[in-house]
C-alpha positions in Angstrom: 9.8 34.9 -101.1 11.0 37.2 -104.2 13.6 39.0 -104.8 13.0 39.6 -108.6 10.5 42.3 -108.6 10.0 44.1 -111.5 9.3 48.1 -111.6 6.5 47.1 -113.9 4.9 44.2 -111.6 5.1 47.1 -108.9 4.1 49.7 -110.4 1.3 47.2 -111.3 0.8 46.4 -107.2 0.5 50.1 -105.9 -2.1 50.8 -108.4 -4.2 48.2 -107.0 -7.9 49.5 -105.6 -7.0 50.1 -101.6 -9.1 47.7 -100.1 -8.2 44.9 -102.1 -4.5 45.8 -102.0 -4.7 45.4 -97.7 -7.1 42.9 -98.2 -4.4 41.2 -99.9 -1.7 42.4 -97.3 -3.3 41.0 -94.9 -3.4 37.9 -95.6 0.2 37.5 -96.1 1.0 39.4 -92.9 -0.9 36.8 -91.1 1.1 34.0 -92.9 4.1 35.4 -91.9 3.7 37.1 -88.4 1.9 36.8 -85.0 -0.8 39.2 -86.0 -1.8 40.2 -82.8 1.8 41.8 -82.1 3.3 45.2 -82.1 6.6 45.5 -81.7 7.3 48.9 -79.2 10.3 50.3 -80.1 12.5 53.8 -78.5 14.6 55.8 -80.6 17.0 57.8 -78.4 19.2 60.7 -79.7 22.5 60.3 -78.1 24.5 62.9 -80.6 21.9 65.8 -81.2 22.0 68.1 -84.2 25.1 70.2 -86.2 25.4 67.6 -89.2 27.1 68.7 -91.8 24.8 66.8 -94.4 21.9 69.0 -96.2 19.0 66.5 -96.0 16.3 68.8 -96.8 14.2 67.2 -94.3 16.2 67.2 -91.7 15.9 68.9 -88.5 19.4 68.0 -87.2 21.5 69.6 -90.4 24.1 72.7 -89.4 22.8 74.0 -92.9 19.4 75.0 -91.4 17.8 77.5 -89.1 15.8 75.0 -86.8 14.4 75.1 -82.9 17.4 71.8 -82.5 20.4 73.0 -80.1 23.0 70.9 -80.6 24.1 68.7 -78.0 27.3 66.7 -77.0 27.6 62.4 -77.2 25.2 61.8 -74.4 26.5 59.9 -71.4 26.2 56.3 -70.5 24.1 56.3 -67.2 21.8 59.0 -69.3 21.1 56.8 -71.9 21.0 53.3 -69.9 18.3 55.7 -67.6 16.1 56.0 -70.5 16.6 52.8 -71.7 15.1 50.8 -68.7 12.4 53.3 -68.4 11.6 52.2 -71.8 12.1 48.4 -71.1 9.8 49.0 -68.3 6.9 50.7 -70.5 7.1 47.8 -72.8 10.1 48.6 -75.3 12.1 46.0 -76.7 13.8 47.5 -79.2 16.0 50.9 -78.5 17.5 53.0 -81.2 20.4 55.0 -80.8 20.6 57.5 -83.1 23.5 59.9 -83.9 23.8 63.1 -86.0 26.7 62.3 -88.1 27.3 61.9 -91.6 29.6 58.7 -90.7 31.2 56.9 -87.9 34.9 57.7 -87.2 37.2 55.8 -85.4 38.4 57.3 -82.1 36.9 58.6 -78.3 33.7 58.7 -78.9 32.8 55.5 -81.4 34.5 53.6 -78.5 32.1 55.4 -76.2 29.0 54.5 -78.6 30.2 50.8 -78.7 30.4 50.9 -75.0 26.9 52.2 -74.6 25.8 49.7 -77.4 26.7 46.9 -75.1 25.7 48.4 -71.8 22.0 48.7 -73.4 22.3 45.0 -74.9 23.0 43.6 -71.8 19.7 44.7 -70.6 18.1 42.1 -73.0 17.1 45.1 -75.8 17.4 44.7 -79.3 19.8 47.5 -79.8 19.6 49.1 -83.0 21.7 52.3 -84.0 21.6 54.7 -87.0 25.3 56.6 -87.2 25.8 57.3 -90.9 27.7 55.7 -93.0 30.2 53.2 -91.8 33.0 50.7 -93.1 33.5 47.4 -92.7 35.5 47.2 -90.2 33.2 49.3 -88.0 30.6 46.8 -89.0 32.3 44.5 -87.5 33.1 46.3 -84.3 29.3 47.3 -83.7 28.1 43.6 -84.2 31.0 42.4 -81.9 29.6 44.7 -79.3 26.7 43.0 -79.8 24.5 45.7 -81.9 21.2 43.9 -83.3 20.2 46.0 -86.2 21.7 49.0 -88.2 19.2 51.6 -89.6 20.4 53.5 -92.9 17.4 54.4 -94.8 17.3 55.1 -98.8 15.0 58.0 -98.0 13.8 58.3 -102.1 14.2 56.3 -105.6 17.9 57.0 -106.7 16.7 59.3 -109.6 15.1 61.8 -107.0 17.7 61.4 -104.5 19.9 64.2 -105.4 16.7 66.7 -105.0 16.7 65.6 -101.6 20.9 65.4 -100.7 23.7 66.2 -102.4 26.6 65.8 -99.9 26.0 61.9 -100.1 25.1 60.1 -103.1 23.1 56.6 -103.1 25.8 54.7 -104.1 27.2 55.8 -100.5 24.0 54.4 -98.7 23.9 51.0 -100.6 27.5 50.8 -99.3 26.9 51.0 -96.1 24.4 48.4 -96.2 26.9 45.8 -97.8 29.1 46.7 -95.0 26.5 45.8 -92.4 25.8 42.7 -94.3 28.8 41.4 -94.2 28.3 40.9 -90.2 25.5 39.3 -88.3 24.0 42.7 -87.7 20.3 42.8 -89.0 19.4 45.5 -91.7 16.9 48.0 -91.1 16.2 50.3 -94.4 13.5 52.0 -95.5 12.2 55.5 -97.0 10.6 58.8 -96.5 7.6 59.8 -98.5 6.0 63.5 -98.4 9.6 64.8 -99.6 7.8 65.7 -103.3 8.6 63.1 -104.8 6.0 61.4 -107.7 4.7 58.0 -107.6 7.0 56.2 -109.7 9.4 57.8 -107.0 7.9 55.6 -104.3 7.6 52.6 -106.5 11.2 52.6 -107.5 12.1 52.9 -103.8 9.9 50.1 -103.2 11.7 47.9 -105.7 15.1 48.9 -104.8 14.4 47.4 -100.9 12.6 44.3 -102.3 15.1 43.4 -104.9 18.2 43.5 -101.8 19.4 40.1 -101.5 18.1 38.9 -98.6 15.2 41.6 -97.9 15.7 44.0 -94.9 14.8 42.6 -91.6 13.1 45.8 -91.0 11.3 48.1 -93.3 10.6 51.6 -91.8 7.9 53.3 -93.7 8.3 57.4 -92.3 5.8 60.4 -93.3 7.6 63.7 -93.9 7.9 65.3 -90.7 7.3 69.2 -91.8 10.3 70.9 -89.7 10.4 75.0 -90.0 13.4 76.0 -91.2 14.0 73.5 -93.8 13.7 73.4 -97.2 10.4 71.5 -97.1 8.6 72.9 -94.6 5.8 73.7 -96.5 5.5 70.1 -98.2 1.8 69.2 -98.3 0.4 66.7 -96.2 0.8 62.6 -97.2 -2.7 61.4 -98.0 -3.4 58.6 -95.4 -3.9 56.5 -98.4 -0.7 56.9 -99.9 0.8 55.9 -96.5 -0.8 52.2 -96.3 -0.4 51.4 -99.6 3.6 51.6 -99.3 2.8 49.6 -95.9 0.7 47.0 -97.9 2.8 46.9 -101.0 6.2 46.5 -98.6 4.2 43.9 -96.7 3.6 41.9 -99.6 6.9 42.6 -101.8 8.9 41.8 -98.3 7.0 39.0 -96.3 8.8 38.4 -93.5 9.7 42.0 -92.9 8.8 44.1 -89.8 7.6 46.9 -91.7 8.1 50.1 -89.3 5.3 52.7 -88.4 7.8 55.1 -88.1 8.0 59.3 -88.5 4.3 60.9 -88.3 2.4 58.7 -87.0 2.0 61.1 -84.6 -0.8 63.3 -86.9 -2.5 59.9 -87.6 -5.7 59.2 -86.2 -6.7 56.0 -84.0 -8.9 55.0 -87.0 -5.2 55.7 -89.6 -3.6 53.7 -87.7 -5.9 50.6 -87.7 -5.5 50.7 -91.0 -2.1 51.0 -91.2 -1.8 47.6 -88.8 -4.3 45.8 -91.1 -1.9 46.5 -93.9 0.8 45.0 -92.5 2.6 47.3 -90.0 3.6 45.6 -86.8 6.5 48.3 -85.1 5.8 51.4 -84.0 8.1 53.7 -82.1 6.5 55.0 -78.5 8.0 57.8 -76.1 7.8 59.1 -72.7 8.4 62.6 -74.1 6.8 62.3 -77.4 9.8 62.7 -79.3 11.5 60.9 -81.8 15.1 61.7 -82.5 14.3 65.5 -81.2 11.6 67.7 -80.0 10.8 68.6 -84.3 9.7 65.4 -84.6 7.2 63.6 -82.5 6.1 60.5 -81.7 3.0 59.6 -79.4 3.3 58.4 -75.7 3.6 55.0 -74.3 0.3 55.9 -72.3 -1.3 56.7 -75.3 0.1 53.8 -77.2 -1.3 51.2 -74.4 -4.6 52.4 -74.9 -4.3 52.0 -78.8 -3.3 48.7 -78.6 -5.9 47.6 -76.5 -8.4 49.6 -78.1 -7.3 47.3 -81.3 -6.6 43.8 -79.5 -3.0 44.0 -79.8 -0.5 43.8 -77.9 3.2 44.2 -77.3 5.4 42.1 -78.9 8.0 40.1 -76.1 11.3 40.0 -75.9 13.3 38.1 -78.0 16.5 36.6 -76.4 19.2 39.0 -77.8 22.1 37.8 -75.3 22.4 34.1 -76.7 24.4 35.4 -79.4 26.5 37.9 -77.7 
């Protein structure tokens, strides 16, 4: 386990020929991980849409003309609802995702802790992704017994400001000290397809790998093309470009789940496969094929099943998440 990575022994890993590279991954997912399990996971948008933040990706942002309606702090028995439907279809991880640029104290942060323990007490790993937070409300999520925060990088930090400007990086490696000053588990990761060049995804790679200890969980997400923002007309992410950042953050991160994450949905049975092999072992599975909204999808639990089998893996259990709360 390394946390000393250099650009150059990266840079160096990446450019590895592709079947040695998974070859490679392989191996070490094996040595690290039940290889036979998938972790299922549901993301759930409880706060829809009208942030103020210009992600140029982003379906959700009040900047953009997109097909997302905004939509109130869902309630409770709405969200518990979905969340045992999920349980039921194998899920054992539920995200709860809110379209804010941070979390403020007041009404409806105490209504999000609320639902955060509702949904724990079900025996989920509850994970939520709310913007930047502080310390304090780091503490109050992992007292309510939150299991993970996600706050992706998205890019490197020199093509980060192509991508956002109302938040800088500094303001997202933050967050993540503030989460790791709890128990709360870190979930981080990156979005590729946003334009950025190689050496874009290799610094990203070595900014995750160098954090001290490495994310518990390493979402890996394909652009998701949403009309009406600013890269809707981004060319498609080679499938090969995808498993090498799945095999390279297998390798540089070890014990990491790395995350099949956004557009997984356009990948084929056979993309996929290969995407496992490298060392991807969560994917995120819907009832409604959606992700955090309708703009971005995510394939069925039905379908999901079938894949798995197909592949001779399975669902990864539960873990017990209530011995600690």
């Amino acid at each position: 386990m390394r946390h000393d990575w250099t650009l150059d022994e990266i840079r160096e890993l990446f450019s590895t020929p592709l079947l040695d590279l998974v070859f490679r991954a392989a191996c070490i997912h094996r040595a690290h991980h039940e290889p036979s399990e998938v972790q299922v996971c549901k993301l759930i948008s409880i706060k829809t849409g009208a942030c103020p933040e210009d992600c140029s990706y982003c379906s959700q942002s009040s900047r953009y003309q997109t097909e997302v309606e905004p939509s109130p702090l869902m309630e409770r028995e709405e969200v518990l609802r979905i969340a045992r439907r999920a349980q039921e279809a194998g899920v054992t991880r539920v995200c709860l995702g809110a379209a804010w640029r941070e979390v403020r104290d007041g009404r409806q942060f105490d209504r999000v802790l609320e639902i955060v323990r509702d949904v724990a007490s079900l025996g989920l790993e509850v994970c939520c992704t709310l913007g930047m937070l502080n310390e304090q409300q780091a503490a109050r999520l992992e007292d309510a017994g939150l299991y993970a925060y996600n706050h992706n990088l998205d890019t490197s930090e020199q093509f980060y400001s192509t991508i956002i400007t109302t938040r800088k990086y500094a303001d997202r490696l933050a967050t993540l000290a503030n989460v790791r000053k709890t128990s709360v588990t870190l979930c981080t990761g990156g979005i590729i397809g946003l334009g950025e060049s190689e050496d874009d995804r290799i610094s990203l790679l070595h900014a995750l790998a160098t954090l001290r200890p490495h994310p518990e969980s390493v979402p890996i997400n394909v652009l998701a093309r949403v009309p009406g923002t600013p890269l809707e007309n981004q060319p498609d992410v080679p499938i090969e470009q995808t498993v090498r950042m799945i095999a390279a953050a297998r390798i540089l991160m070890p014990a990491s789940v790395v995350r099949l994450s956004a557009g997984r949905a356009s990948m084929t049975g056979s993309d996929q496969a290969l995407c496992f092999l490298a060392g991807a072992n969560s994917i995120f599975s819907s009832d409604d094929r959606r992700m955090l909204t309708r703009a971005v999808e995510s394939p069925d639990y039905e379908a999901d099943r079938a894949l798995l089998k197909t592949l001779g893996l399975k669902p990864r259990p539960p873990r017990d998440v209530t011995a600690t709360m």
